[in-house]
C-alpha positions as CSV (number, residue, x, y, z in Angstrom):
1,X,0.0,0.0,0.0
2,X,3.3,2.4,0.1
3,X,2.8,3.5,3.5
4,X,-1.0,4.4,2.7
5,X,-4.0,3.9,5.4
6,X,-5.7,0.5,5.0
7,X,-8.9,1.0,3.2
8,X,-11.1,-0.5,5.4
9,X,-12.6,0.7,8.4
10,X,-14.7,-1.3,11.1
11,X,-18.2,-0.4,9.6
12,X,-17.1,-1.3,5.6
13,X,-16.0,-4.7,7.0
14,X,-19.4,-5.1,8.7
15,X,-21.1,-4.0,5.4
16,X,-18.9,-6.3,3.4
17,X,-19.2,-9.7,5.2
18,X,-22.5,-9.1,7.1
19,X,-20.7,-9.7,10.9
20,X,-21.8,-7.3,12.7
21,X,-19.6,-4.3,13.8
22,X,-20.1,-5.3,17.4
23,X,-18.7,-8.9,17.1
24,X,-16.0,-7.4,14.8
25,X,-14.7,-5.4,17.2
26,X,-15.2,-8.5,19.7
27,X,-12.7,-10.3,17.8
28,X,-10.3,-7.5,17.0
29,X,-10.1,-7.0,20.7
30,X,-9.3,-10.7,21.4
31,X,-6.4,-10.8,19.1
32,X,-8.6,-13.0,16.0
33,X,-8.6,-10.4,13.8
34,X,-6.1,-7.6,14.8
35,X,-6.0,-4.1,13.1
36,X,-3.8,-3.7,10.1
37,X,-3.3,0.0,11.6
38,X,-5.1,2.8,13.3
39,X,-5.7,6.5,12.1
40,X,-3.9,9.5,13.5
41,X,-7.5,9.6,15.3
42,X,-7.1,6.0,17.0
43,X,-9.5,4.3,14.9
44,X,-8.6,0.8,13.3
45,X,-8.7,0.0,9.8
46,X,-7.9,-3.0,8.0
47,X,-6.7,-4.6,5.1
48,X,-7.3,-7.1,2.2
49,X,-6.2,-9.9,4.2
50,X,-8.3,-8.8,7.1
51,X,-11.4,-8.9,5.1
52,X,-10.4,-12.7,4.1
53,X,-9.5,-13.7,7.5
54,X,-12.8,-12.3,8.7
55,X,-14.6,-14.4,5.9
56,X,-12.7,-17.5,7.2
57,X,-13.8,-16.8,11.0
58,X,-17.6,-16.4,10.4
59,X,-17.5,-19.4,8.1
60,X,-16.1,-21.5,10.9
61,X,-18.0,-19.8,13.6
62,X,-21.3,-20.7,11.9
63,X,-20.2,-24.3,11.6
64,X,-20.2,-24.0,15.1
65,X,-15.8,-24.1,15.7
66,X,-14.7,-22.5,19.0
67,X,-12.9,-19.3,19.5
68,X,-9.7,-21.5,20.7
69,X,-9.8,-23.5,17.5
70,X,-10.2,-20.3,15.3
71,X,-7.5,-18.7,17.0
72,X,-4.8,-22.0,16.6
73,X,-6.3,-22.3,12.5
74,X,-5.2,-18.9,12.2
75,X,-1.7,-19.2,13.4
76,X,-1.1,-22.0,11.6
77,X,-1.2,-24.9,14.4
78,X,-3.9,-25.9,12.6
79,X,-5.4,-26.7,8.8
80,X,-8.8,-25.9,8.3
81,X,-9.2,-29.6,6.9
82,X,-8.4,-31.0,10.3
83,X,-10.7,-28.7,12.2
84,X,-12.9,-30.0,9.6
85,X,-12.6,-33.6,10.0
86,X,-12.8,-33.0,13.9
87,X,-16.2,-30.7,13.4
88,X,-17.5,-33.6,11.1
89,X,-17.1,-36.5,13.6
90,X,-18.2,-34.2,16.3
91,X,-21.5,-33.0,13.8
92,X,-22.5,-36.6,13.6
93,X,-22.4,-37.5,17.6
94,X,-25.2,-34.3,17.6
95,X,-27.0,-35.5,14.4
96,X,-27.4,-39.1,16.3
97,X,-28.4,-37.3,19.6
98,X,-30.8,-35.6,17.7
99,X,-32.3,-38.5,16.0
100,X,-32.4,-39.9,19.3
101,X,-34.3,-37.1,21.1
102,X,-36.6,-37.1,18.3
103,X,-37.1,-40.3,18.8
104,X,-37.8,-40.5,22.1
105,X,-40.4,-37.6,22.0
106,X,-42.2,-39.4,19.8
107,X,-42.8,-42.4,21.6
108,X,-43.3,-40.8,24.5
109,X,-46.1,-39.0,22.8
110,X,-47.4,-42.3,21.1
111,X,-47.7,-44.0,24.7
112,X,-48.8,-41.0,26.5
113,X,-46.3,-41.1,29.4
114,X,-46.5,-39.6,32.6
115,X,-43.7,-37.7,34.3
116,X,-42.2,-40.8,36.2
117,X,-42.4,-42.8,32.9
118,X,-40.8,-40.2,30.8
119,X,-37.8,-39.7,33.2
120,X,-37.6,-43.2,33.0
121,X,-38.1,-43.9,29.3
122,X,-35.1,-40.9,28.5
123,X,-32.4,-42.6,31.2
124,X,-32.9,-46.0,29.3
125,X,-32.6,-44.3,26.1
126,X,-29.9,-42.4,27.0
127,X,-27.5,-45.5,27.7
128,X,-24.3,-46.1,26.2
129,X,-23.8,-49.3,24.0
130,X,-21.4,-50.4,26.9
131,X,-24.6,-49.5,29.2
132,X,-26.7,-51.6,27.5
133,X,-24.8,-54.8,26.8
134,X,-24.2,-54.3,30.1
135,X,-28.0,-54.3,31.7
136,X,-28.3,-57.4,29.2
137,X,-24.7,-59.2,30.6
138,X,-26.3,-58.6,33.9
139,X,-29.5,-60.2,33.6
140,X,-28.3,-63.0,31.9
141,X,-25.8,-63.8,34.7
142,X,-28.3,-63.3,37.1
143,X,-30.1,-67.0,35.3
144,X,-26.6,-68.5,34.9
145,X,-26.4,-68.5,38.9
146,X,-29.5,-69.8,39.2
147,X,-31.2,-73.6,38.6
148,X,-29.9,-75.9,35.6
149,X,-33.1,-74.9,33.4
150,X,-32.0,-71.5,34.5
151,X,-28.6,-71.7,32.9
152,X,-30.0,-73.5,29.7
153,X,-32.1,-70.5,29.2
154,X,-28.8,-68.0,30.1
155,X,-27.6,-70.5,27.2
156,X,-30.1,-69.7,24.9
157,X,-30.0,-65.5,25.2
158,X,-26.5,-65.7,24.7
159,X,-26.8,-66.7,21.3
160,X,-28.9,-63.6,20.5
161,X,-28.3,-60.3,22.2
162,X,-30.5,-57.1,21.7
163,X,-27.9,-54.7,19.8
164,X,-29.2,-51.1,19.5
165,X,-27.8,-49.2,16.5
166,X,-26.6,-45.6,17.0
167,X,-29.3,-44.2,15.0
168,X,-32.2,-46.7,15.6
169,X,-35.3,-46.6,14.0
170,X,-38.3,-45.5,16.2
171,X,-39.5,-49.2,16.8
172,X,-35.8,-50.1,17.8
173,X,-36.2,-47.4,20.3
174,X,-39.3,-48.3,21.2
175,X,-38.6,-51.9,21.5
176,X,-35.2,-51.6,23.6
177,X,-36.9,-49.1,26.2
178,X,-39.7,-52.0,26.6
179,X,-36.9,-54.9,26.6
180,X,-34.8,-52.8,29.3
181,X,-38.1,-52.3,31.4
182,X,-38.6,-55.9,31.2
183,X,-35.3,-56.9,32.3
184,X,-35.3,-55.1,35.4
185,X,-38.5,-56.4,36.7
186,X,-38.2,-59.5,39.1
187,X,-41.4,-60.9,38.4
188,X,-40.4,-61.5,34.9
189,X,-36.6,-62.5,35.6
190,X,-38.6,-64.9,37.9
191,X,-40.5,-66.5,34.7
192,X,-37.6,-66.5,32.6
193,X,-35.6,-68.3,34.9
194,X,-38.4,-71.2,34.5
195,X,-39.8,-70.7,31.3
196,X,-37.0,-68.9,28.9
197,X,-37.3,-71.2,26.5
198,X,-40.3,-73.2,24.4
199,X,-41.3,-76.0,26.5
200,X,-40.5,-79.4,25.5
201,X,-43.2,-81.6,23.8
202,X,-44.5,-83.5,27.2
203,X,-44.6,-80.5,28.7
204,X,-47.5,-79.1,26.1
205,X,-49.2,-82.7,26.5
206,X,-48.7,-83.6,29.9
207,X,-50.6,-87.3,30.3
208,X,-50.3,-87.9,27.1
209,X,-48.2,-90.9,25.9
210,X,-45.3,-90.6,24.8
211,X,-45.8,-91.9,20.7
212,X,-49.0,-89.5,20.9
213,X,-46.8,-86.2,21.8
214,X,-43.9,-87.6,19.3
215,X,-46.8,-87.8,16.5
216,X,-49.0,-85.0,17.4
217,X,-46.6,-81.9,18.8
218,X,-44.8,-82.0,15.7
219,X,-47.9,-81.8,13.2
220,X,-49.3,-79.1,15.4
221,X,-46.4,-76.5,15.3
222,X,-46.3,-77.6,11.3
223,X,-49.7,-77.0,10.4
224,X,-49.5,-73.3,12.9
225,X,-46.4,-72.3,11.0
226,X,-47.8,-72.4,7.8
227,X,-51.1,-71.0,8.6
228,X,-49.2,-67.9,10.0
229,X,-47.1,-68.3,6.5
230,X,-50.6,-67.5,4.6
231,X,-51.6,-65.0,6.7
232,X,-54.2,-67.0,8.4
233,X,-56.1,-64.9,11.3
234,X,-56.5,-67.5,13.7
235,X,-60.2,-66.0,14.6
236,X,-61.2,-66.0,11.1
237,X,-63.0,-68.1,8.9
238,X,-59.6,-69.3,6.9
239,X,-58.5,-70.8,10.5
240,X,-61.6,-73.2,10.4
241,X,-60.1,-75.9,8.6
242,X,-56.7,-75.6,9.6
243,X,-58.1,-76.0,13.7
244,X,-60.0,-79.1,12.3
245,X,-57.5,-81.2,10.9
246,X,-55.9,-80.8,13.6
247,X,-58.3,-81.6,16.1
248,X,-59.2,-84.7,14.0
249,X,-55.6,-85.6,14.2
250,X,-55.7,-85.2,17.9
251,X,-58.9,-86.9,18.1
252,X,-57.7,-90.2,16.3
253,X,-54.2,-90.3,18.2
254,X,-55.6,-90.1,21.7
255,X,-58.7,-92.2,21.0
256,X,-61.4,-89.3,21.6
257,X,-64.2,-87.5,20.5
258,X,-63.9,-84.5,18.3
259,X,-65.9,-82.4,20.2
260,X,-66.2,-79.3,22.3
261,X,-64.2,-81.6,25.3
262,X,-61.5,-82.4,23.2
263,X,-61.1,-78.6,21.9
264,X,-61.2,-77.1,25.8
265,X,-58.8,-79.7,26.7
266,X,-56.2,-78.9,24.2
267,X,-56.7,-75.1,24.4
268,X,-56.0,-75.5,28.3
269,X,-53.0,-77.9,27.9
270,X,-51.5,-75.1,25.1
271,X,-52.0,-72.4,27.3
272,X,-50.3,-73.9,30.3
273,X,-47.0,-74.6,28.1
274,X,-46.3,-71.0,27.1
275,X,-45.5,-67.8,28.8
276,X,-47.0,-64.6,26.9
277,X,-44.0,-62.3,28.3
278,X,-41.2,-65.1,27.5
279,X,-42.6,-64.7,24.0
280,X,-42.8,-61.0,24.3
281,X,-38.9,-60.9,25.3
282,X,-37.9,-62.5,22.4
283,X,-40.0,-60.7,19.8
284,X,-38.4,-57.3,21.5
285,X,-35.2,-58.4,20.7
286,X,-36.0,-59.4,17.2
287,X,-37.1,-56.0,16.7
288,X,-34.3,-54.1,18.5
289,X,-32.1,-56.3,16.0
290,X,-34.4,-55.8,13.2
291,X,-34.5,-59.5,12.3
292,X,-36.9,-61.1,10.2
293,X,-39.6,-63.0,12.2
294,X,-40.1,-66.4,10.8
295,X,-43.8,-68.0,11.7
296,X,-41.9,-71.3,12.5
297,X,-39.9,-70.2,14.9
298,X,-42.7,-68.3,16.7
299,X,-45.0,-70.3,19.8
300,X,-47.3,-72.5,17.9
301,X,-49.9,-72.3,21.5
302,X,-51.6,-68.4,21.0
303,X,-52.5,-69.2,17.6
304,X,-53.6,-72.4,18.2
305,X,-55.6,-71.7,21.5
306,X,-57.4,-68.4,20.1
307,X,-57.9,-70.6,16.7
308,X,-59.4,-73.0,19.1
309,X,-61.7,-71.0,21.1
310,X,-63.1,-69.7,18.2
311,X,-63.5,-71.9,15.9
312,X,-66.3,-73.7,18.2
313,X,-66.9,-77.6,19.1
314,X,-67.8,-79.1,15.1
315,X,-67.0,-76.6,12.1
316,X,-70.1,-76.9,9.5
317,X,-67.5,-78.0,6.7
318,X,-67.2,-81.0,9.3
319,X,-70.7,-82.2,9.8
């Protein structure tokens, strides 16, 4: 400039960049953006390069970098692709937060939560992955100290932990608050511990003989699975014909009458071999790990006993 003044003053930067002349003078103040020189008068002026560092500063300020990390990009400690790469990681922990507050708000809207359940609901969301695999490693310990059908069960979740994603989808979320509320409860640890897994085939037909379960728990759970396959509601009319074959096959193994009897006695027996909440624990953890749900690896009993009680003593395609 050959000794001239610098050609910009405070208020010509403000009106170049948009910064206001307030925060302009913040940051020539704090050393960011010193004066190129001051007028006989006192007042500062500034540069060409002033105006571009400015332009750099509110840039990084609006992506939200720190005065401290300005300061070091500007003498040189730092490149702006590292504060960059930093910012970026650091934008993506808030985008997940944010995706997870979403979240939340919307299921607690969806369920209508009180305070209590709200507080609640946002501390189990709120968990680390460490946090949750280790509320899970805990209540599966818990059963492994516990009877041998207790450890068979701690066995069996081994093989297939809940894993929450970072950014889970709102029935992840959903599903993982109602798994971790499930876990804590000692009524259901209690049922778990004797009914974790699906019970074996006397156990559905207790009294029965032996050949009979062998024969007829095995054509049950087939004929179940592919009904749920279809699409088959089990109260509808479609479930009709499925509940009578197999109540004639249950009436010809074990010698009896296909009749109202027969049908109240088999709903009972399926009822007492399965646990609705067992089978709610693992369908939570299918969903937190967004697996597919296959209808044959699903209790054949709720089907079957709501197909049952429905259905009636003697279809009309029967008589």
């Amino acid at each position: 400039m050959n000794g001239a003044t610098p050609p910009h003053s405070i208020g010509e930067l403000s009106a170049r960049t948009g910064v206001p002349v307030r925060t302009i003078r913040f940051y020539s103040d704090t050393g960011l953006l010193p004066p190129t020189d001051r007028t006989p008068a006192g007042y500062r002026r500034y540069g060409e390069a002033a105006l571009g560092r400015l332009h750099l500063i509110s840039v990084l300020r609006e992506l939200d970098v720190g005065l401290a990390t300005i300061r070091r990009v500007l003498d040189g400690d730092l490149s702006v692709a590292e504060v960059a790469a930093a910012h970026a990681e650091a934008t993506a922990l808030q985008i997940r937060a944010l995706r997870l507050r979403h979240s939340l708000l919307r299921l607690v809207a969806r369920r209508g939560s009180g305070p209590e359940e709200t507080v609640l609901m946002h501390r189990i969301a709120r968990l680390t992955s460490d946090e949750r695999r280790r509320l899970i490693a805990d209540f599966v310990a818990a059963l492994d100290a516990g009877t041998p059908q207790a450890r068979t069960t701690a066995a069996a979740l081994r093989t297939a932990l809940p894993e929450l994603p970072d950014e889970p989808s709102d029935a992840r979320l959903a599903a993982w608050v109602e798994l971790a509320e499930l876990v804590a409860d000692d009524d259901f640890r209690t049922r778990m511990a004797h009914a974790g897994l699906p019970p074996a085939d006397e156990d559905v037909l207790p009294g029965a003989a032996p050949e009979a379960v062998a024969e007829l728990v095995p054509y049950v759970r087939q004929a179940v699975a592919e009904a749920r396959a279809a699409g088959i509601d089990p109260e509808g009319d479609e479930a009709v014909p499925v509940v009578d074959a197999v109540v004639a096959r249950f009436a010809a193994v074990l010698g009896r009458p296909d009749d109202a009897g027969l049908r109240e006695w088999m709903a009972r027996r399926f009822e007492a071999g399965h646990d609705p909440l067992v089978e709610r624990y693992w369908r939570l953890v299918w969903t937190v790990n967004d697996w597919q749900v296959i209808p044959g690896h699903l209790p054949f009993q709720p089907w079957m006993v709501r197909a049952l009680r429905r259905s009636g003593p003697v279809s009309s395609s029967r008589r």
